[in-house]
C-alpha positions in Angstrom: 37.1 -3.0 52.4 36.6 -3.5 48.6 33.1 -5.0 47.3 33.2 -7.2 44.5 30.8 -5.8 41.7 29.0 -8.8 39.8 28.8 -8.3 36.1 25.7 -9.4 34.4 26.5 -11.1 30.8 25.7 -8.9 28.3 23.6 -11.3 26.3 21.3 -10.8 29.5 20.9 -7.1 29.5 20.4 -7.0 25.7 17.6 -9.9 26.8 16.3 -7.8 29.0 16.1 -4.6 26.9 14.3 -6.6 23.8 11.7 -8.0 26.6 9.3 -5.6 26.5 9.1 -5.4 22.5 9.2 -9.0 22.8 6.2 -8.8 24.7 4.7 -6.6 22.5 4.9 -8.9 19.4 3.7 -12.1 21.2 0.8 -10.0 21.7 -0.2 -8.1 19.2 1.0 -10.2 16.1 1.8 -13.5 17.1 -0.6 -14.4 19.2 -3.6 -12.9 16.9 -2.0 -15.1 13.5 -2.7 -17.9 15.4 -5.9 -16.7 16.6 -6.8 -16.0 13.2 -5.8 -20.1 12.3 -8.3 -21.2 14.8 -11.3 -18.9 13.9 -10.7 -20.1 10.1 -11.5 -23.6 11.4 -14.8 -22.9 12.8 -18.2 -22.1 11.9 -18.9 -18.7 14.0 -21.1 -15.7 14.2 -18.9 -13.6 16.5 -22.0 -13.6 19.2 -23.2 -16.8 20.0 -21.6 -19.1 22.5 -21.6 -21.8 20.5 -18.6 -22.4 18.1 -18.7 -25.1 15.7 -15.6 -27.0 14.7 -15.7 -27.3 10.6 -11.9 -28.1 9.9 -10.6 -26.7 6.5 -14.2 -26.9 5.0 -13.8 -22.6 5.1 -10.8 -23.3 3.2 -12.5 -25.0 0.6 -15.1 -22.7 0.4 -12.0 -19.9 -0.3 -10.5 -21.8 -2.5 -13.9 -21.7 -4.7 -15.0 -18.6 -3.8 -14.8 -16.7 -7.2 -15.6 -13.3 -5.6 -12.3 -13.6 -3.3 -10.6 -14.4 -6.1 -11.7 -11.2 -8.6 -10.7 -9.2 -5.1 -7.2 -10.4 -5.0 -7.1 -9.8 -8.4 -7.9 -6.2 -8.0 -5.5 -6.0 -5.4 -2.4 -7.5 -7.5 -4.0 -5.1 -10.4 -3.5 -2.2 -8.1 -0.3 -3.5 -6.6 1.5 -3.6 -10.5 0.0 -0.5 -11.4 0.7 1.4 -8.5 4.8 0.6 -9.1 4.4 1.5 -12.7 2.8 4.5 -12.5 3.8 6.0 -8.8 7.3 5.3 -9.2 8.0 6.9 -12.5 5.6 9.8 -12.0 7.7 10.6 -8.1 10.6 10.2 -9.1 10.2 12.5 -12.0 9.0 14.9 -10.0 11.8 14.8 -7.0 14.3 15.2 -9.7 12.9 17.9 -11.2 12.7 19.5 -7.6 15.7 18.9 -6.7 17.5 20.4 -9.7 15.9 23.5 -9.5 16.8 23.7 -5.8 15.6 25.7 -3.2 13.0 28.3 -5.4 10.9 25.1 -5.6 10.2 25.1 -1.9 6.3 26.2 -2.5 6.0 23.2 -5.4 7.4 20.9 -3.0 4.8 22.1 0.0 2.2 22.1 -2.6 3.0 19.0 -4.2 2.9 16.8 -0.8 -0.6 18.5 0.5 -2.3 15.6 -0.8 -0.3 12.9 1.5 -1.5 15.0 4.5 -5.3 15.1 3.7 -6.7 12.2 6.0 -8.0 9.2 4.2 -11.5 9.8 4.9 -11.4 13.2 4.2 -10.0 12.1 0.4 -12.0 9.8 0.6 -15.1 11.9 1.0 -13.5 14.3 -1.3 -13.7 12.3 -4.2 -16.8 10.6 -3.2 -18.6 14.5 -4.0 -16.2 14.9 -7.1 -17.3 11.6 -9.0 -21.1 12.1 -7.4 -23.7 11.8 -10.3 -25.8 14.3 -9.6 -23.8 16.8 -8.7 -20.4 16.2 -8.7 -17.8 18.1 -10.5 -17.4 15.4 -13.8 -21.3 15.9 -14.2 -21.3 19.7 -13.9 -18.3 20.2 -16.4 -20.4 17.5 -18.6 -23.5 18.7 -18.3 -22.1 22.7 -19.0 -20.0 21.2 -22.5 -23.7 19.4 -23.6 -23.3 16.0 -22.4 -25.3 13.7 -19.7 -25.0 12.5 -16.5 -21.6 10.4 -16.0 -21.5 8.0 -13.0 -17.9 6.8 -12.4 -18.4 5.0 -9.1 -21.3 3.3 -10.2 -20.0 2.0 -13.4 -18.1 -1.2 -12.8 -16.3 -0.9 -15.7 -14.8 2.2 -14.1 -15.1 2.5 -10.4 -11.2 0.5 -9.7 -10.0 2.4 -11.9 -11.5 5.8 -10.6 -10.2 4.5 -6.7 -6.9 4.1 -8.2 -6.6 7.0 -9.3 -6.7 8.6 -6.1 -4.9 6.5 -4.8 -2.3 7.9 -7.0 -3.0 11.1 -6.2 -2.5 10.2 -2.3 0.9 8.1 -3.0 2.8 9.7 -5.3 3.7 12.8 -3.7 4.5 10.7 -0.4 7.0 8.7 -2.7 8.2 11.9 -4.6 9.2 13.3 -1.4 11.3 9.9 -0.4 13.0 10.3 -3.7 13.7 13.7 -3.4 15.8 12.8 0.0 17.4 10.1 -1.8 18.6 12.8 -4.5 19.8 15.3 -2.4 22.1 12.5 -0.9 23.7 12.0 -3.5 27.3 13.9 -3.7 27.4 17.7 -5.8 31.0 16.4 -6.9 29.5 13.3 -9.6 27.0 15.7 -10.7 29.6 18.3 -11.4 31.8 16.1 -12.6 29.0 14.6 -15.3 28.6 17.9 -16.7 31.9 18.8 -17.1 32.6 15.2 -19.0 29.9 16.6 -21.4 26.8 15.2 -19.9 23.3 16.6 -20.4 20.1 16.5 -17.4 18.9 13.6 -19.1 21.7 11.3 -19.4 22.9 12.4 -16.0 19.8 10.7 -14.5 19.6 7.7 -16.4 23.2 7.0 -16.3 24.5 8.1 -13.0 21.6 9.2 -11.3 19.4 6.2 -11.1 21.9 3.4 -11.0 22.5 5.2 -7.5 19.0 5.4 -6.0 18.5 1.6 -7.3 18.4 1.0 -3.7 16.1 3.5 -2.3 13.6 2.4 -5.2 13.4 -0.8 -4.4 13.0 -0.1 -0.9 9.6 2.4 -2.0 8.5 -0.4 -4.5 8.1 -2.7 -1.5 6.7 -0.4 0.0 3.7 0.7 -2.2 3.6 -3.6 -3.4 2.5 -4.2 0.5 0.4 -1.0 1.0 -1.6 -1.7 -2.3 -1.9 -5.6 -1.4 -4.2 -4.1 2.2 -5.4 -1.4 1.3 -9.1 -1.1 2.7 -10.0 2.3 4.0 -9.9 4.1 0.7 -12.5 2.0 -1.1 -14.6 1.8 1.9 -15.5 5.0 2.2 -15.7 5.6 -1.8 -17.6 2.3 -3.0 -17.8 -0.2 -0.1 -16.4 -2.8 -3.1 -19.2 -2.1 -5.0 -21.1 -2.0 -8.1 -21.5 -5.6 -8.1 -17.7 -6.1 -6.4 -16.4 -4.5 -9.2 -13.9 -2.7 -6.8 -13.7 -5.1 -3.8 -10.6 -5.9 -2.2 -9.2 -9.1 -0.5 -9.9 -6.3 3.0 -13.1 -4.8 1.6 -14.1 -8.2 1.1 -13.1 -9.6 4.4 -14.1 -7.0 6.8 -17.9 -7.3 5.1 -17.9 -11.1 5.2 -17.0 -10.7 8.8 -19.1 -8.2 10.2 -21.9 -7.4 7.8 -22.3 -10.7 7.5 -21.7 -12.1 10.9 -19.7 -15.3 9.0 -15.8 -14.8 11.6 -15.0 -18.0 10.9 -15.1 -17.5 7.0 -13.7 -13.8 7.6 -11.3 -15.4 9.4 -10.3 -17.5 6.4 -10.2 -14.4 4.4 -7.5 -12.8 6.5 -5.4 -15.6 6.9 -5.8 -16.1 3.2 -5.1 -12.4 2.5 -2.1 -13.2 4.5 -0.4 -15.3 2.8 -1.2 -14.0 -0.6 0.6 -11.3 0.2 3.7 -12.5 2.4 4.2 -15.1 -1.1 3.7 -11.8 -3.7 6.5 -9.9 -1.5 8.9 -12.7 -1.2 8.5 -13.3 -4.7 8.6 -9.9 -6.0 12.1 -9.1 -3.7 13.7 -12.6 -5.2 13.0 -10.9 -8.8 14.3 -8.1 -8.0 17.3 -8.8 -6.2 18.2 -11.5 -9.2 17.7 -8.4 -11.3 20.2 -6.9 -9.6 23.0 -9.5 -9.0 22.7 -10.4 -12.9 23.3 -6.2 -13.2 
């Protein structure tokens, strides 16, 4: 006696294989954006019971708040920077790598030992370099005849100082992207380019790089929405500071909301943050995917 098997719709199963992630989402990201929304509409110290409904007069404050403002600056000033110095720098490197093939295997470990280095550790790291008192810059000033230099604490310099180790964190994490993007590309063009008479140099610029066009726009997106949140970093090395000369739209948040107890303003901060940089990356892939096309 034959059973009849019933066959569930695929449609279902797929259904029922996304559930979980599904899940997942609602919880952890959808479900805290429109937390976040709420929170920005009240007046809130994160302890106290009471909650007092303000409506968009956070918003307003935001929108005036001068010291937000220089923070997202700093963030976009990082964000542009970080593409036009990271991306050259990497990708100079990778090719160099992966031209001189495998007797550059100890450059390449050496190279990407400071994308394994924890963030506070780096963070620590440089804190003790750029220390006045006895830091490295100080000793090798003080031994040539000169006086005290304090990088962190100047705020013409501190963003600048971050930045740079942030550069020293990112680019070897980007060098080693490129250099798998290179070493997909087929032997037979590169042969074939030096046969036709071409040198190193105009192999890359001319058949090289129109190739990875891809894979670099995938790591500019990449460091654009890394440098637009980026918190941990600065935290550890100036907390923002002097004088928010370093802060960050994060910095800034995370001390609005718990240093200063204000969640509903924090609140406004993050969903500001937010949608600063969702509009920067939407903007940012529409110019350069016109780029492109027009190519």
């Amino acid at each position: 006696m034959q059973t009849k098997r019933t066959r569930l719709n695929p449609n279902i199963i797929a259904a029922l294989f996304l559930l979980p992630a599904f899940i997942f989402i609602a919880i952890f990201i959808i479900y805290p954006i429109f937390d976040v929304a709420h929170l920005s509409t009240l007046e809130w110290n994160g302890i106290s019971p009471d909650k007092e409904f303000v409506g968009l007069s956070n918003w307003k404050q935001m929108l005036h708040d001068t010291h937000f403002w220089s923070a997202a600056g700093h963030n976009i000033f990082i964000a542009v920077f970080s593409i036009l110095i990271q991306m050259p720098l990497a990708l100079s490197l990778a090719f160099m790598l992966d031209r001189l093939g495998r007797k550059t295997n100890i450059l390449k470990i050496i190279y990407y030992f400071p994308s394994l280095f924890s963030t506070t550790a780096v963070g620590l790291l440089f804190a003790f370099i750029y220390n006045p008192r006895n830091g490295i810059i100080t000793t090798i000033s003080k031994l040539l005849g000169g006086k005290t230099i304090d990088v962190l604490g100047n705020p013409s310099l501190s963003l600048i100082a971050v930045f740079s180790v942030i550069c020293w964190t990112a680019i070897p994490y980007y060098m080693i992207f490129f250099l798998a993007a290179l070493s997909g590309l087929p032997m037979e063009i590169y042969e074939a380019s030096i046969i036709d008479g071409a040198n190193l140099r105009q192999y890359f610029f001319s058949v090289a790089l129109p190739m990875l066009k891809n894979s670099i726009k995938t790591a500019c997106t990449l460091s654009l929405i890394g440098s637009l949140k980026y918190f941990d970093l600065i935290w550890i090395m100036t907390e923002g500071g002097p004088n928010y000369s370093s802060d960050l739209m994060a910095t800034y948040m995370y001390r609005t909301t718990f240093r200063s107890r204000q969640m509903g303003y924090g609140a406004t901060i993050a969903a500001g943050m937010f949608i600063i940089i969702t509009l920067f990356t939407f903007v940012f892939q529409y110019l350069i995917n016109r780029n492109t096309e027009e190519v």
